[in-house]
C-alpha positions, 0 to 999 in steps of 0.5 A: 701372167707369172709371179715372182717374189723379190726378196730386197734386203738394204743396209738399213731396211728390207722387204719382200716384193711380188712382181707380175709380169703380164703382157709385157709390163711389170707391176710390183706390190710389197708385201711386208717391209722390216727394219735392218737394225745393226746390233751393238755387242762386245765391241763389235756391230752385227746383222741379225741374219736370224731376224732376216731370216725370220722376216723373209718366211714371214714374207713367204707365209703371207704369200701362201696365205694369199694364194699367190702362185710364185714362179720363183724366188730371188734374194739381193742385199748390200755388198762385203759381208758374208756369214760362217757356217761349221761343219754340220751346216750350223751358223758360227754366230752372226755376221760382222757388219761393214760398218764394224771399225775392226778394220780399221788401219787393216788395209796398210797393215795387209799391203805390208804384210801381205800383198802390196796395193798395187798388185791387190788393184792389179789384181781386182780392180776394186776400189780400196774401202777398208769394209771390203771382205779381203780387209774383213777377213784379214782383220778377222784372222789377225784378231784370232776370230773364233768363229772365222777358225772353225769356218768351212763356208764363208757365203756372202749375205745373199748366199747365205740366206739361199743357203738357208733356204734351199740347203745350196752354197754357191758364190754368187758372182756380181756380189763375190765381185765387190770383196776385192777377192775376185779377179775379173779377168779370170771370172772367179776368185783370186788363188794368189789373194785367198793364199795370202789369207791362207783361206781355201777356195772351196770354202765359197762355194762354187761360182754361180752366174745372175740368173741360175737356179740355186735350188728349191725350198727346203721341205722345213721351209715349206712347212713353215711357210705353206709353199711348195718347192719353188725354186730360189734364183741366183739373181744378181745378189749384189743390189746395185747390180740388180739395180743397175740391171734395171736401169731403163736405158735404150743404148749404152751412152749413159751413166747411172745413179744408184741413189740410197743409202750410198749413191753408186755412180758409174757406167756399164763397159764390156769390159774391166777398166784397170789403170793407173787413173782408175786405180788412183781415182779409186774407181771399181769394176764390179761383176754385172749381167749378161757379162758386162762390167760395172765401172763405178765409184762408192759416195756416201749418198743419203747416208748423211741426211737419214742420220741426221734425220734421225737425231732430229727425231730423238730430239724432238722425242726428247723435247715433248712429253707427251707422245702424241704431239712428238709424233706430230711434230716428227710428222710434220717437222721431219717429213722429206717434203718440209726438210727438202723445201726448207733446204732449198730455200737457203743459200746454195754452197754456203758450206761444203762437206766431203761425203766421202771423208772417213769421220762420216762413215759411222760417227755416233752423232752425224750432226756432231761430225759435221760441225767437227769437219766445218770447224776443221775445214774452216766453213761455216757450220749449218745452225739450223736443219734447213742449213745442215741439209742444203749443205749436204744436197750440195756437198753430193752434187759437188761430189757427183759432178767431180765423179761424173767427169772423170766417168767422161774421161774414162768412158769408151763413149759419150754420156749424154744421159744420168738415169738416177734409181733408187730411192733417191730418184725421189728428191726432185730437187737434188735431181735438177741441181744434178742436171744443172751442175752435171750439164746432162739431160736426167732421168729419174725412175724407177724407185723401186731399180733393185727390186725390178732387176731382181725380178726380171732376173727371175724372170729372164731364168725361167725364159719369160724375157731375153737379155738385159736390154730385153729386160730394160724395155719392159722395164721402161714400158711399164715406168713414167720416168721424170726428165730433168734439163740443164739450166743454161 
């Protein structure tokens, strides 16, 4: 029996996980869970890496306290930002999040100034979204940011947080993958694109495989947390790739749903898929494990629907005067169970929103952005919150079924399955109206995809199984995953 402490950091939440590997089975147990708030200063949105910090040696404490004897330590969080680091090792503030609109306009400006679209495509094969790091850091210098002038490391958010704890800098390289900075034919970063950011290769550290040793707790973080020097793996830091490590699949015919805040739908391929199809369907190739590539397309997935959820709290809060029936009402009103069955009870594809279109990427009332696009778009705009959330179940399904046939075209094989992860894999309904309008047997399962491959990462480090499809058999011996069919 060996432990191993996942460290899972989202876009709006985080936790720390114990995984026991025993006998060939994976059991998980959370140990803390933290909000992720963003912080709105001086015009710009920000993560609290300090607070993250904090959270994850609250984490490790309480596993000391319990006497847990971990094997090993892995961190994974979202994609893009990074964190600047000066020359005696101090954070230069803290980082600017995705989500920020100084990259606004950013991506034409850089394509004119810089490189062309082409070549930048050619060159990466990711897809355009103005959030990704080559567009972060451009806007960063063209702003004049201080803190990017006196940087001498720039780490990705997992680098960065095993920086922190062990005093190691790498690049870690599923994560390094979704920046637009690195060039998946040559494995690392891309000399000709940090030239035109005039930013030195070195500053990145070097570049780290999923599955490597980074090092060991730093003596400072073992006093604060009661733990030894146990060492911290480079898992594969980027969290879909740990998710999509984690996909339970027993041949490669299938594609994959990563269903959370933002649904990743793609398939695993041997190799990058760079065209000119994959490039005008704005198609990705991010870095996967055991060299496979991950080939895949951004939807906003349950971003919509969480926003709106909590608008509907604030109104409630705001109804009730007295808190106890707030949270009553809130309990009962708001639960994913009520909206779900009430959703379902309306007519399907009355109105129809594009996930993916820019007004709902940050607005300040997502309810207020919908009636904005349905007014725009002549559609009939949801009254009521059974309404607003059967239009955004079946506006994310439409997108998935646009999403899925092109995957079919550019497929080397047949798809005959969508393993759904991820929180989402949850939404019974959603998961049936997948299957039906995808034509496709689904499975749903694991929830909790990030976390396992994150683990098993560790695990496949220290020798405790083999390779990914290794891994997915364990991970599949220890789950009950749900079949949803096609309706004829």
């Amino acid at each position: 029996m060996k432990h191993y402490l996942a460290i899972d950091l989202g876009a709006t939440s985080g936790r720390t996980i114990i995984g026991t590997l025993d006998k060939g089975r994976i059991d998980l147990e959370e140990l803390t869970r933290f909000d992720n708030p963003l912080i709105a200063l001086g015009g710009h949105l920000y993560w609290d890496l300090y607070a993250l910090y904090n959270e994850i040696i609250r984490g490790l404490q309480l596993t000391a306290q319990r006497g847990i004897d971990i094997q090993s330590i892995g961190i994974d969080t979202w994609g893009c930002d990074f964190a600047l680091f000066g020359d005696d090792g101090a954070l230069l503030g803290n980082p600017i999040a995705y989500r920020d609109p100084h990259t606004n306009g950013m991506m034409e400006h850089f394509f004119n100034d810089r490189m062309p679209k082409n070549e930048v495509y050619r060159r990466t094969g990711i897809q355009f979204m103005n959030f990704n790091s080559l567009f972060q850091l451009y806007a960063m210098e063209q702003h004049g940011n201080s803190a990017l002038k006196a940087a001498r490391k720039i780490l990705f958010i997992p680098d960065a947080l095993g920086y922190m704890l062990t005093g190691k800098a790498v690049c870690e390289y599923t994560v390094a993958s979704t920046s637009q900075l690195l060039n998946p034919a040559t494995g690392d970063l891309d000399e000709e694109l940090l030239r035109a950011l005039g930013i030195a290769r070195d500053v990145f550290g070097p570049m780290a495989m999923p599955g490597t040793v980074l090092g060991t707790l730093t003596p400072e973080v073992q006093k604060l947390t009661g733990l030894g020097a146990v060492p911290v793996i480079t898992v594969a830091g980027h969290d879909t790739a740990s998710a999509v490590a984690a996909v339970p699949a027993k041949d490669e015919h299938f594609a994959y749903l990563s269903s959370g805040t933002w649904s990743l739908m793609g398939i695993e391929t041997p190799k990058a898929i760079i065209n000119e199809d994959s490039q005008k369907r704005n198609f990705t190739n991010e870095g996967g494990i055991d060299g496979t590539t991950r080939f895949l397309k951004n939807i906003c997935g349950m971003w919509m629907y969480e926003c709106c959820r909590r608008e509907w709290k604030k109104q409630i809060l705001a109804e009730e005067h007295d808190e106890t029936k707030a949270i009553q009402r809130i309990k009962e009103e708001l639960s994913h169970k009520r909206l779900q069955d009430d959703a379902m009870k309306e007519a399907p594809n009355r109105t129809l929103v594009n996930p993916d279109d820019p007004m709902f990427a940050a607005p300040d009332s997502m309810l207020l952005a919908i009636r904005d696009y349905c007014e725009t778009h002549h559609q009939p705009i949801p009254a009521t919150r059974a309404q607003v959330c059967r239009c955004l179940f079946d506006s994310l399904v439409n997108r998935y079924k646009t999403v899925f046939g092109w995957l079919q075209d550019f497929a080397p094989f047949t798809i005959d399955t969508l393993h759904i992860i991820g929180g989402g894999s949850l939404n019974a309904y959603l998961n049936q109206m997948t299957a039906d309008a995808l034509g496709v047997r689904v499975l749903a399962g694991p929830q909790e995809g990030t976390a396992l491959g994150n683990i098993m990462l560790q695990a496949k480090a220290g020798g405790g199984v083999g390779d990914i499809w290794d891994m997915r058999r364990v991970i599949a011996q220890s789950i009950t995953l749900k079949e949803y069919q096609p309706n004829k």
